[in-house]
Backbone as CSV, one residue per row, in Angstrom:
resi,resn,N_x,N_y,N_z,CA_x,CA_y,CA_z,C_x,C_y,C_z
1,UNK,40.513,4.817,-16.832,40.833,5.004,-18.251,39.649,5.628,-19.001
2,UNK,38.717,5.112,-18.533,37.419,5.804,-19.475,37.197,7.284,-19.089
3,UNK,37.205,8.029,-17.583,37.126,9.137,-17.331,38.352,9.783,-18.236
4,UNK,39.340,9.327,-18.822,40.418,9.971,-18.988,40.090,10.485,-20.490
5,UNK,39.534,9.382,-20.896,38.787,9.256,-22.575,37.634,10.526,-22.516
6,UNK,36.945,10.075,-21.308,35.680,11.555,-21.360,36.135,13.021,-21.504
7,UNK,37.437,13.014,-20.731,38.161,14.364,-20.799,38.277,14.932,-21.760
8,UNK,39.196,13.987,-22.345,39.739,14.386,-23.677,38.636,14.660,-24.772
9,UNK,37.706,14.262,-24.887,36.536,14.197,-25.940,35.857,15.458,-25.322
10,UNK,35.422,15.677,-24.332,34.957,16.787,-23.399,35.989,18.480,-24.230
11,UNK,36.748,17.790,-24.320,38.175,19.362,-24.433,38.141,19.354,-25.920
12,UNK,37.798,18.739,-26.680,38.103,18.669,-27.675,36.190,18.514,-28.774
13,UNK,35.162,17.909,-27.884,33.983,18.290,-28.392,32.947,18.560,-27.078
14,UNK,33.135,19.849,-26.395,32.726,20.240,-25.250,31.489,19.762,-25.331
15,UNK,30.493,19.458,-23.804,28.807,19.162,-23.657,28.630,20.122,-23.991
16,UNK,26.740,19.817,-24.701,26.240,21.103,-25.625,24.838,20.501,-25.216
17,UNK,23.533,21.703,-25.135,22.345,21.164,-25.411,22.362,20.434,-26.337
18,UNK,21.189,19.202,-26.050,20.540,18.473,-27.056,19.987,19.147,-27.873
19,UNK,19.256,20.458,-27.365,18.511,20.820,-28.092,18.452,21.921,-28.882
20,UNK,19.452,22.844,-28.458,19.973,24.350,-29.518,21.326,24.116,-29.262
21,UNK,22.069,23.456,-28.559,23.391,23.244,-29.255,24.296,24.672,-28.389
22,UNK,23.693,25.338,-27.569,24.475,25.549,-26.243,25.583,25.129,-26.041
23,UNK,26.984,25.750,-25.306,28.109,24.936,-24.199,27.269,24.502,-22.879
24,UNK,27.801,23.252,-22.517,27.296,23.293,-20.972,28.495,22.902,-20.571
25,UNK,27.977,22.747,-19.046,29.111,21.957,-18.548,28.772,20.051,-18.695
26,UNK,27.625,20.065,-19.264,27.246,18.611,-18.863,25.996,18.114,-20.354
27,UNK,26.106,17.493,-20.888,25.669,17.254,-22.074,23.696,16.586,-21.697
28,UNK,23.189,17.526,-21.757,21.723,17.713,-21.385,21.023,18.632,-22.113
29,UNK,19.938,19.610,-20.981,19.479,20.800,-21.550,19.389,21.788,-20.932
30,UNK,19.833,22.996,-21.590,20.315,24.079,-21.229,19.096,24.936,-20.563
31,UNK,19.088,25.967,-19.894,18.132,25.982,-18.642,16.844,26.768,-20.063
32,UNK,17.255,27.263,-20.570,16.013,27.846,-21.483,15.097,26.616,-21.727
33,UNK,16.479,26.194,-22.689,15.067,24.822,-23.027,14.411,23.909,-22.217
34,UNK,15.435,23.611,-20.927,14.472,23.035,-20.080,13.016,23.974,-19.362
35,UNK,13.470,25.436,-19.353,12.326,26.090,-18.936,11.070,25.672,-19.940
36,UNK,11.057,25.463,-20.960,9.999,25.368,-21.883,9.358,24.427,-22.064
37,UNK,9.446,22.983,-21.415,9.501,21.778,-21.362,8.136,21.967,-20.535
38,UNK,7.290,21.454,-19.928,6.062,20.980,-19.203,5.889,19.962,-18.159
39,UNK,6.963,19.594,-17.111,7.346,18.896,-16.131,5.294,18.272,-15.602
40,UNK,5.718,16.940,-15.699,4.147,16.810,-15.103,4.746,16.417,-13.213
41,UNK,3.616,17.388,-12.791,3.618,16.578,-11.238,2.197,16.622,-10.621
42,UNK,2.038,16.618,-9.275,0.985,16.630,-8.701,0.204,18.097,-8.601
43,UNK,-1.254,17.789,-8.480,-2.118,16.695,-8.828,-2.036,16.412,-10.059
44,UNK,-2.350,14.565,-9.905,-2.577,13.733,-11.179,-3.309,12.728,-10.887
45,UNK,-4.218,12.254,-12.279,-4.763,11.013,-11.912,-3.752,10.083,-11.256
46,UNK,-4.508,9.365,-9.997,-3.655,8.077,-9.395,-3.701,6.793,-9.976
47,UNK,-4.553,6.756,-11.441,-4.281,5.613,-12.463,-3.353,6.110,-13.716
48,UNK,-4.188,6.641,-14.738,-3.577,6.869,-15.708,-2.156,7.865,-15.568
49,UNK,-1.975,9.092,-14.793,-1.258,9.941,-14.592,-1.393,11.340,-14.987
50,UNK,-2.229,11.532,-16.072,-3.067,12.493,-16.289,-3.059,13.928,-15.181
51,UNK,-2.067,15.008,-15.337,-2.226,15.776,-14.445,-3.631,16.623,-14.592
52,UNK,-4.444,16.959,-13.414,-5.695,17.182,-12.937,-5.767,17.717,-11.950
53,UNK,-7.337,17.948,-11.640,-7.326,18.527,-10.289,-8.352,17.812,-9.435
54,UNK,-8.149,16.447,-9.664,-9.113,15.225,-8.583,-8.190,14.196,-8.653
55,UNK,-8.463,13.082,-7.442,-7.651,11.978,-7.495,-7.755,10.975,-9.379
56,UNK,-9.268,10.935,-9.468,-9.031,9.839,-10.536,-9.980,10.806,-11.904
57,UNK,-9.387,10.689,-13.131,-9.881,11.595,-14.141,-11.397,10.643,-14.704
58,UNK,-12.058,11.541,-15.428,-12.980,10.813,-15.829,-13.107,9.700,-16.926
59,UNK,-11.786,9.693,-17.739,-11.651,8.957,-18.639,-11.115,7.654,-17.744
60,UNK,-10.819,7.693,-16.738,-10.423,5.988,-15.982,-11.458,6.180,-15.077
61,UNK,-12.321,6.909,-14.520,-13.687,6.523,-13.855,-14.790,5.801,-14.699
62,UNK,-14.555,6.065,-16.328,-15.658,5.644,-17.328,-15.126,4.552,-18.241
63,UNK,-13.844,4.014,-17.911,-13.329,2.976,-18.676,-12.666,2.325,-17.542
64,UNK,-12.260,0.859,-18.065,-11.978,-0.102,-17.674,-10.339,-0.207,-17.945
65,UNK,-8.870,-0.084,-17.168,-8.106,-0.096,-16.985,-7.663,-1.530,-16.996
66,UNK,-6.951,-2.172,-18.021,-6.125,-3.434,-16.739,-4.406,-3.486,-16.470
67,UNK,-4.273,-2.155,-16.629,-2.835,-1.635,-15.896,-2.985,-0.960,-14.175
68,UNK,-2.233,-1.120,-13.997,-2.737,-0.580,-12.473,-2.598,0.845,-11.723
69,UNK,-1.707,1.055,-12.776,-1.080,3.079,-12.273,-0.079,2.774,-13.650
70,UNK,0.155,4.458,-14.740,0.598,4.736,-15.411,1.043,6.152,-15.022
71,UNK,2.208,6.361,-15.118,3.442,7.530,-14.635,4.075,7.982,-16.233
72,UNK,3.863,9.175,-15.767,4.913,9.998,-17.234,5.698,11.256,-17.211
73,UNK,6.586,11.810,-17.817,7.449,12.849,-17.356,7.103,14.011,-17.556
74,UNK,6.808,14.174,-18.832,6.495,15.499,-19.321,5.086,15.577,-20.377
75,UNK,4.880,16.935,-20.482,3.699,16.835,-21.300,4.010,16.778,-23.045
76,UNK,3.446,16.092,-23.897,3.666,15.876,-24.988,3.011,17.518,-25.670
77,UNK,4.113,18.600,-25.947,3.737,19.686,-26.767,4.666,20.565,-26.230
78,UNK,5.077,21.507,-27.428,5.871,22.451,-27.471,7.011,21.466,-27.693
79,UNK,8.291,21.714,-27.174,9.482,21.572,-27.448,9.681,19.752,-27.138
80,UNK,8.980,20.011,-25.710,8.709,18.321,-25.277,8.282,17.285,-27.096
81,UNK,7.538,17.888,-27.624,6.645,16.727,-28.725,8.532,17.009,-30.097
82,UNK,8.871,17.975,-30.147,9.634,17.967,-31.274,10.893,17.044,-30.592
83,UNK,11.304,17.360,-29.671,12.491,16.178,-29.473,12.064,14.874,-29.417
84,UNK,10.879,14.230,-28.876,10.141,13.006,-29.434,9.715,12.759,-30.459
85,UNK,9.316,13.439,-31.531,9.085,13.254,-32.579,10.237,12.874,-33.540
86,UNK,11.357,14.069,-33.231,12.991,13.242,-33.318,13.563,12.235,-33.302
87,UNK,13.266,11.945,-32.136,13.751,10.447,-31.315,12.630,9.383,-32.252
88,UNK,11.797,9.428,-32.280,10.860,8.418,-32.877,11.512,8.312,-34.537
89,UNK,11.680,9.274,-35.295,11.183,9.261,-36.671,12.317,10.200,-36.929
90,UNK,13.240,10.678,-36.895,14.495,11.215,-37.254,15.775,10.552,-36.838
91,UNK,15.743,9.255,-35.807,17.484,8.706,-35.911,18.100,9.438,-34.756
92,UNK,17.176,9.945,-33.711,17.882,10.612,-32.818,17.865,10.065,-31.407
93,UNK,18.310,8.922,-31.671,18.348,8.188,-30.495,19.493,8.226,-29.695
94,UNK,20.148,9.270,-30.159,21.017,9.787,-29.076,20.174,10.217,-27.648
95,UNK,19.215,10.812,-27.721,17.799,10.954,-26.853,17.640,10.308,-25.868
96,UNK,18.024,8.515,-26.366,17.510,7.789,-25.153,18.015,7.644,-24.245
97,UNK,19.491,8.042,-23.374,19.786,8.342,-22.384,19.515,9.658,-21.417
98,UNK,19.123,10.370,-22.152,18.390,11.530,-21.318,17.227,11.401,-20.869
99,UNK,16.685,10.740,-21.753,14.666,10.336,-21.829,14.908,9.269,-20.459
100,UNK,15.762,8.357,-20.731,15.843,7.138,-19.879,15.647,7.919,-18.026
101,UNK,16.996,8.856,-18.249,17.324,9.674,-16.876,16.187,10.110,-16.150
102,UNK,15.045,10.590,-17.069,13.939,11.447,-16.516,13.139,10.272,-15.952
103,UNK,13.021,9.602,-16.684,12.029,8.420,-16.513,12.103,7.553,-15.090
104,UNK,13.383,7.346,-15.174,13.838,6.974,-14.152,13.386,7.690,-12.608
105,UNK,13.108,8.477,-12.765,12.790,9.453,-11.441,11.311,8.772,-11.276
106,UNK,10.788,8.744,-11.898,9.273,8.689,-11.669,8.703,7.337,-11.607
107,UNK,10.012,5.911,-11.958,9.642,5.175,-11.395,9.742,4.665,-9.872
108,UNK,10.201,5.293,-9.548,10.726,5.054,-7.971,9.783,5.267,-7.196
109,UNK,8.713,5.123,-7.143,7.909,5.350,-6.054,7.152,3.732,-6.135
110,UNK,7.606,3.171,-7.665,7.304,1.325,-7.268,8.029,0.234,-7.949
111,UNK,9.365,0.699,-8.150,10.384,0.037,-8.515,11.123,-0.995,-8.004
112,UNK,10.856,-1.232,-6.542,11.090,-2.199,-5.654,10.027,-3.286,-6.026
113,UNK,8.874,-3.133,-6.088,7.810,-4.128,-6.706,8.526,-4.799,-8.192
114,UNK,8.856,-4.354,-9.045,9.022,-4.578,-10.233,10.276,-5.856,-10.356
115,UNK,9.317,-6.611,-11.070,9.870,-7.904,-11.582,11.148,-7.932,-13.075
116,UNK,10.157,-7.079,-14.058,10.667,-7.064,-14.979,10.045,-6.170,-15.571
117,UNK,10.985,-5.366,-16.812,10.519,-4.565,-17.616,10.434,-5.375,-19.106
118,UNK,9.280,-4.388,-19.603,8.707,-4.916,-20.951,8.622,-3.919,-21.723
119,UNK,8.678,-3.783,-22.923,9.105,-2.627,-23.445,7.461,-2.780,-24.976
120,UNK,6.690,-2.111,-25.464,6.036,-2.069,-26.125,6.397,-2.056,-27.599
121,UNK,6.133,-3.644,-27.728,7.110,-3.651,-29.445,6.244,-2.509,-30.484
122,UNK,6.557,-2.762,-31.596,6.070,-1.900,-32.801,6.127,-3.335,-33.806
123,UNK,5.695,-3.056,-35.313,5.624,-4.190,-36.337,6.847,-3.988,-36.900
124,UNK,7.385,-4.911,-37.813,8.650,-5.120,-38.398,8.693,-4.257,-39.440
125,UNK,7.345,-3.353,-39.940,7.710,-2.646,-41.210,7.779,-1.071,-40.547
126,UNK,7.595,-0.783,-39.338,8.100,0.152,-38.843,9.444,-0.016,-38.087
127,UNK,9.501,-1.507,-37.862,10.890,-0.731,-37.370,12.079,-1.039,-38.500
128,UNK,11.665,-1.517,-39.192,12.392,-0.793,-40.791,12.433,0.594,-41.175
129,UNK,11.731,0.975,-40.724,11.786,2.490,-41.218,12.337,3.647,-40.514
130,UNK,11.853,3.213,-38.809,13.005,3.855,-37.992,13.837,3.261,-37.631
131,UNK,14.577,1.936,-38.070,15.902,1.671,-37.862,16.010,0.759,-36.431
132,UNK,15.346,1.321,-35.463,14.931,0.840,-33.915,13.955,1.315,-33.611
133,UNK,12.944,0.407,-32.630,12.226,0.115,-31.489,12.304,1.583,-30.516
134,UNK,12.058,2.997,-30.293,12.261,3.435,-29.503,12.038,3.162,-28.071
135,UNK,10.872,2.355,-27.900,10.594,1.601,-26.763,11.804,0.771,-26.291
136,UNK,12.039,0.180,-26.551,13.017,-0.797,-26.345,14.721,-0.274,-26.051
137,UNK,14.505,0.968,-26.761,16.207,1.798,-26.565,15.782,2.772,-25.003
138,UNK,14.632,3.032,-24.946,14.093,3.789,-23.606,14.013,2.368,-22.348
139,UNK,13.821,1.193,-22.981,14.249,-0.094,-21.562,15.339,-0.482,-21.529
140,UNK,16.466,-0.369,-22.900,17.646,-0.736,-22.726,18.405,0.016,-21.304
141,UNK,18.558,1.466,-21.803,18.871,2.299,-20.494,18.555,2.435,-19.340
142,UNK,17.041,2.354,-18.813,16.455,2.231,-17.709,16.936,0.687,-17.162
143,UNK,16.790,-0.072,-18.138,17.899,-1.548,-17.511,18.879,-0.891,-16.623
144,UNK,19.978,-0.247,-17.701,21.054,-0.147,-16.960,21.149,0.982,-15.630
145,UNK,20.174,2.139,-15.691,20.305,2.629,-14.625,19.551,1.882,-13.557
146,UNK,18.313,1.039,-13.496,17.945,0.774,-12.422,17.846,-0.316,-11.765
147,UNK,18.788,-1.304,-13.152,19.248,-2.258,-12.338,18.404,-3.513,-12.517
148,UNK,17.036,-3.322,-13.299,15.687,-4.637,-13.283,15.852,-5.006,-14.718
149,UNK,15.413,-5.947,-14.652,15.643,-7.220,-16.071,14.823,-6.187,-17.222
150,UNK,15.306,-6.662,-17.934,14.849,-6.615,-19.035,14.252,-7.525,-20.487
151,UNK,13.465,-7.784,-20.686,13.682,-9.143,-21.794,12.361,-8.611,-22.761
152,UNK,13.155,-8.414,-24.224,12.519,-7.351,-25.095,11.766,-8.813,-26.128
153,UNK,11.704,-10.044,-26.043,11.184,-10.771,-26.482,9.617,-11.182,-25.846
154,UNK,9.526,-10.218,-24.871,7.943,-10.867,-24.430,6.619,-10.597,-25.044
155,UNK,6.818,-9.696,-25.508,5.682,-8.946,-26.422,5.941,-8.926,-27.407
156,UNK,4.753,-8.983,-28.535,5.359,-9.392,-30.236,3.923,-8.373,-31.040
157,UNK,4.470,-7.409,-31.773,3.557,-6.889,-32.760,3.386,-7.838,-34.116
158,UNK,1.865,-8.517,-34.122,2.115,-9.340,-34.606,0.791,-8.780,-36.391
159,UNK,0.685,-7.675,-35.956,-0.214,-6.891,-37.496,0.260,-6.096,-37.536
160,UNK,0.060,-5.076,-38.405,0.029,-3.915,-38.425,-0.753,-3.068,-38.415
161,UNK,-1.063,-2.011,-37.358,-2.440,-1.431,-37.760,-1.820,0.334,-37.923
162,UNK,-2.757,1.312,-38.428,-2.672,2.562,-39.232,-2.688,3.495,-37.960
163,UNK,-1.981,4.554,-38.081,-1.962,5.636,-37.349,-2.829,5.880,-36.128
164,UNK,-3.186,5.670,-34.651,-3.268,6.246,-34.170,-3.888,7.880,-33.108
165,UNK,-3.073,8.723,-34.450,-2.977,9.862,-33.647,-4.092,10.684,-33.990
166,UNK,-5.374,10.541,-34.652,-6.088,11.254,-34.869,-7.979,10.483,-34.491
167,UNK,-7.719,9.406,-33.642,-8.664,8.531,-33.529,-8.903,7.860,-31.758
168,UNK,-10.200,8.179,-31.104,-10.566,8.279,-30.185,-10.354,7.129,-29.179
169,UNK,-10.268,6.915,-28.076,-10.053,5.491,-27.141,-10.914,3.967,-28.168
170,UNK,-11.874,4.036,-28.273,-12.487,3.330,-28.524,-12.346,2.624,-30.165
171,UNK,-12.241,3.519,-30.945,-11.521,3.330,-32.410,-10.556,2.470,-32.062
172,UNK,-9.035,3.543,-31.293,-7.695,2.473,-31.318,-8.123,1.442,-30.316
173,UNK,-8.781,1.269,-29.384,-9.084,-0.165,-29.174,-9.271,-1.138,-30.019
174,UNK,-10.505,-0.906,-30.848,-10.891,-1.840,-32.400,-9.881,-2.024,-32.949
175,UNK,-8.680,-0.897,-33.520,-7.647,-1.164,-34.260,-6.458,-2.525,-33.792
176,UNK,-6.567,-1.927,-32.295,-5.174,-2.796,-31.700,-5.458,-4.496,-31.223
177,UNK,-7.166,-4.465,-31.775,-7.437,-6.255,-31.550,-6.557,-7.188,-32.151
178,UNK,-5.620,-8.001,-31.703,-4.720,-8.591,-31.722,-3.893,-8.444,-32.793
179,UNK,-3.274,-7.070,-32.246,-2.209,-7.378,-33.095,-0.604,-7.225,-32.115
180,UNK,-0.834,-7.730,-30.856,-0.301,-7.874,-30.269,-0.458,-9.628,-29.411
181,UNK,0.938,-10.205,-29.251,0.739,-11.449,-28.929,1.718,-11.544,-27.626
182,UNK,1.726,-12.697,-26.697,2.958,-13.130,-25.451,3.582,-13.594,-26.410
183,UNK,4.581,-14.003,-26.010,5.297,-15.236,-26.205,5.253,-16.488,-24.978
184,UNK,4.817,-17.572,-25.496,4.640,-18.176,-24.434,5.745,-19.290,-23.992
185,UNK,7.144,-18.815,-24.275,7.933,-19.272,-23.428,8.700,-18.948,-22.458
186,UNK,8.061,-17.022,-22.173,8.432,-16.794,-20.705,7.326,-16.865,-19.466
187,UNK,7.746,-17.290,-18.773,6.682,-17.293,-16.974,6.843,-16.032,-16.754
188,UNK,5.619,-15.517,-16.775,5.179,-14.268,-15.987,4.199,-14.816,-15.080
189,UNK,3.853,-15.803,-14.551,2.423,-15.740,-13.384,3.267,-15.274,-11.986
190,UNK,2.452,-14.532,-11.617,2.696,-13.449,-10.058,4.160,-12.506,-10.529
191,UNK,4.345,-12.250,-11.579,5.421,-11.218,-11.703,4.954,-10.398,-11.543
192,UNK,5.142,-9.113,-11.196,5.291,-7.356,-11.141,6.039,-6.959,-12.678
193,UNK,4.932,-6.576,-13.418,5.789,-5.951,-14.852,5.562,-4.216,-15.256
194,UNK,6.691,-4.013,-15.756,6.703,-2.142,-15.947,6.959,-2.089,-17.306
195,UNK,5.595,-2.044,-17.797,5.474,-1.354,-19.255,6.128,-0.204,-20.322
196,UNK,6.797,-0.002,-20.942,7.781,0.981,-21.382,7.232,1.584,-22.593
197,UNK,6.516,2.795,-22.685,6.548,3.146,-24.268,7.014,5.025,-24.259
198,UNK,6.948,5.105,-25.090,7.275,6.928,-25.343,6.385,7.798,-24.784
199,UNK,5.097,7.423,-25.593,3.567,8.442,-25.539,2.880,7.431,-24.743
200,UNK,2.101,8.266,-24.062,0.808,7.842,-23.833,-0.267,8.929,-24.033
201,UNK,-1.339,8.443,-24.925,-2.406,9.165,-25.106,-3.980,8.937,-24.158
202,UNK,-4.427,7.969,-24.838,-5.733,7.364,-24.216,-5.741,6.374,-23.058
203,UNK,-4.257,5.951,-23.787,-4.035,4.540,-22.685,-5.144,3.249,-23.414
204,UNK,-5.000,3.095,-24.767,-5.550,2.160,-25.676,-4.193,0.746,-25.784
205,UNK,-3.270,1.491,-26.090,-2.079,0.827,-26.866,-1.510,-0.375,-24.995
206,UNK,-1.795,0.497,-24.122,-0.825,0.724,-22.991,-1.813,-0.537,-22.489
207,UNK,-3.392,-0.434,-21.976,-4.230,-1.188,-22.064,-4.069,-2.629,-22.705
208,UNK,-4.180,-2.261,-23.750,-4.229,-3.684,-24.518,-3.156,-4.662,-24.460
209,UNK,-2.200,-3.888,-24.055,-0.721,-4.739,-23.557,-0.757,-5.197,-22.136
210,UNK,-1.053,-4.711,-21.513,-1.589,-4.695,-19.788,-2.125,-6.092,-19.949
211,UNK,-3.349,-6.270,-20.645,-4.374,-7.071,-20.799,-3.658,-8.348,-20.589
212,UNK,-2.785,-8.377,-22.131,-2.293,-9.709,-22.437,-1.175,-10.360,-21.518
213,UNK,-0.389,-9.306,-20.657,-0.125,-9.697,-19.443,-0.247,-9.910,-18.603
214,UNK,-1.558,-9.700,-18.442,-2.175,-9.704,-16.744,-3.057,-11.587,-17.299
215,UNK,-3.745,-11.736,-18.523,-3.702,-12.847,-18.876,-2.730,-14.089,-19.332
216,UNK,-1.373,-13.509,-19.289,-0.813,-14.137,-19.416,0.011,-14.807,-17.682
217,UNK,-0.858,-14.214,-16.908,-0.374,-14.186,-15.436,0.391,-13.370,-14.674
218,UNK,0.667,-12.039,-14.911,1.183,-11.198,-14.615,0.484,-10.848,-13.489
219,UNK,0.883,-10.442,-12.076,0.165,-10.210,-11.133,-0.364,-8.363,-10.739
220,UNK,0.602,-8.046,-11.407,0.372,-6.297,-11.655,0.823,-5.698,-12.809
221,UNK,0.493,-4.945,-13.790,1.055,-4.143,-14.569,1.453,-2.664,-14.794
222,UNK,2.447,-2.037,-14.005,2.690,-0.288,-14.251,2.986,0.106,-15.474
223,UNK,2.861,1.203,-15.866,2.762,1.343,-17.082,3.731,3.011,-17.216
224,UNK,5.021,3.190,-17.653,6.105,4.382,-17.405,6.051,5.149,-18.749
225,UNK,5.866,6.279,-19.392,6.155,6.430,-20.569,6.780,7.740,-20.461
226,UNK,7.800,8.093,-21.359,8.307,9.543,-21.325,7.725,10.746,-21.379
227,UNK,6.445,10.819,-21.973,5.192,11.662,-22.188,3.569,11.379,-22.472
228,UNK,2.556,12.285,-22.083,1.049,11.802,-21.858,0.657,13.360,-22.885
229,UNK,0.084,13.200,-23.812,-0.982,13.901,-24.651,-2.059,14.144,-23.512
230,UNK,-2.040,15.776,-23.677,-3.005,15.962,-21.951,-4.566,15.727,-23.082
231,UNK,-5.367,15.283,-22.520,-6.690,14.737,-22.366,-7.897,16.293,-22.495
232,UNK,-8.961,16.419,-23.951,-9.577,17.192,-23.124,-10.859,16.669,-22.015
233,UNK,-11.519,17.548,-21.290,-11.730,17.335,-20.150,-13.317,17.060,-20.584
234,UNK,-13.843,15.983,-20.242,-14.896,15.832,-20.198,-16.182,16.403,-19.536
């Protein structure tokens, strides 16, 4: 009955790019725009993910990690940053099943390990403002395609701190001093947990969440995000 429903909606509002609004045959992105996109693969750092041209970059040779490997899809710029920027801060969370799809690929190389997914909250006066958690709509889906728990109550933004995007590893470290908390009525000791956020930049935000799980008994922390702000090179 539901394929029959897809038909009809299909014939009547054909698949189209997400992103210029193309016919397809299949409601995605159309080969232009995917040409323009920035696919990350190998070589990459074997911690952060950072594509490179050595096993480990210098920003995780000169800092202290307590995630254990961080994986991401694409590079944050050009067309990649405007459909995230969308998805974040325009209501276009129609997004998160496509974002989910990609993501999904790149956890599979330690998805059998994985206990549970955790999704990187935000504070309550942002997610007033975008309506939803994009984190959390990017673990809803990956739930359902891959099948591993989910439980969006483990992590709690419990301050608020200021922007981010224009301020160095060490700054958003200072910023993000607790304003993140467990909850301590789930057992994580010896779990396998897979961290969920959009961006990754420095790996400050990603870090500091790692932390409070790996202290909260977490026995490993991966860390998946839909896109990595490439790094300049030290």
């Amino acid at each position: 009955m539901r394929d029959f429903f897809e038909k009809i909606k299909d014939a009547v509002l054909p698949p189209a790019c997400v992103c210029c609004g193309n016919f397809l045959e299949k409601t995605g992105l159309c080969n232009s725009c995917w040409n323009e996109i920035k696919w990350i693969s190998e070589p990459k750092c074997e911690i952060c993910g950072q594509p490179l041209e050595q096993e480990t970059c210098n920003y995780c040779i000169g800092n202290q990690n307590y995630f254990d490997k961080a994986v991401s899809v694409i590079v944050y710029e050009g067309l990649a940053r405007q459909m995230i920027l969308k998805f974040k801060d325009s209501d276009f969370s129609i997004y998160s099943s496509i974002f989910a799809q990609w993501m999904n690929r790149v956890i599979q190389e330690f998805s059998d390990e994985i206990d549970l997914l955790v999704s990187v909250p935000i504070s309550r006066k942002r997610r007033l403002k975008r309506k939803y958690n994009q984190s959390e709509l990017l673990c809803r889906e990956l739930r359902d395609l891959s099948k591993l728990n989910y439980e969006p109550r483990i992590l709690k933004k419990i301050k608020e701190t200021p922007s981010q995007k224009s301020l160095n590893r060490e700054t958003r470290l200072k910023n993000l001093q607790n304003s993140f908390a467990i909850d301590q009525n789930f057992q994580l000791k010896n779990r396998v947990i897979l961290l969920i956020d959009d961006v990754i930049t420095t790996g400050a935000t990603a870090n500091t969440c790692a932390k409070l799980l790996k202290e909260a008994g977490a026995k490993k922390v991966y860390v998946a995000t839909l896109a990595r702000v490439m790094l300049e090179k030290k």
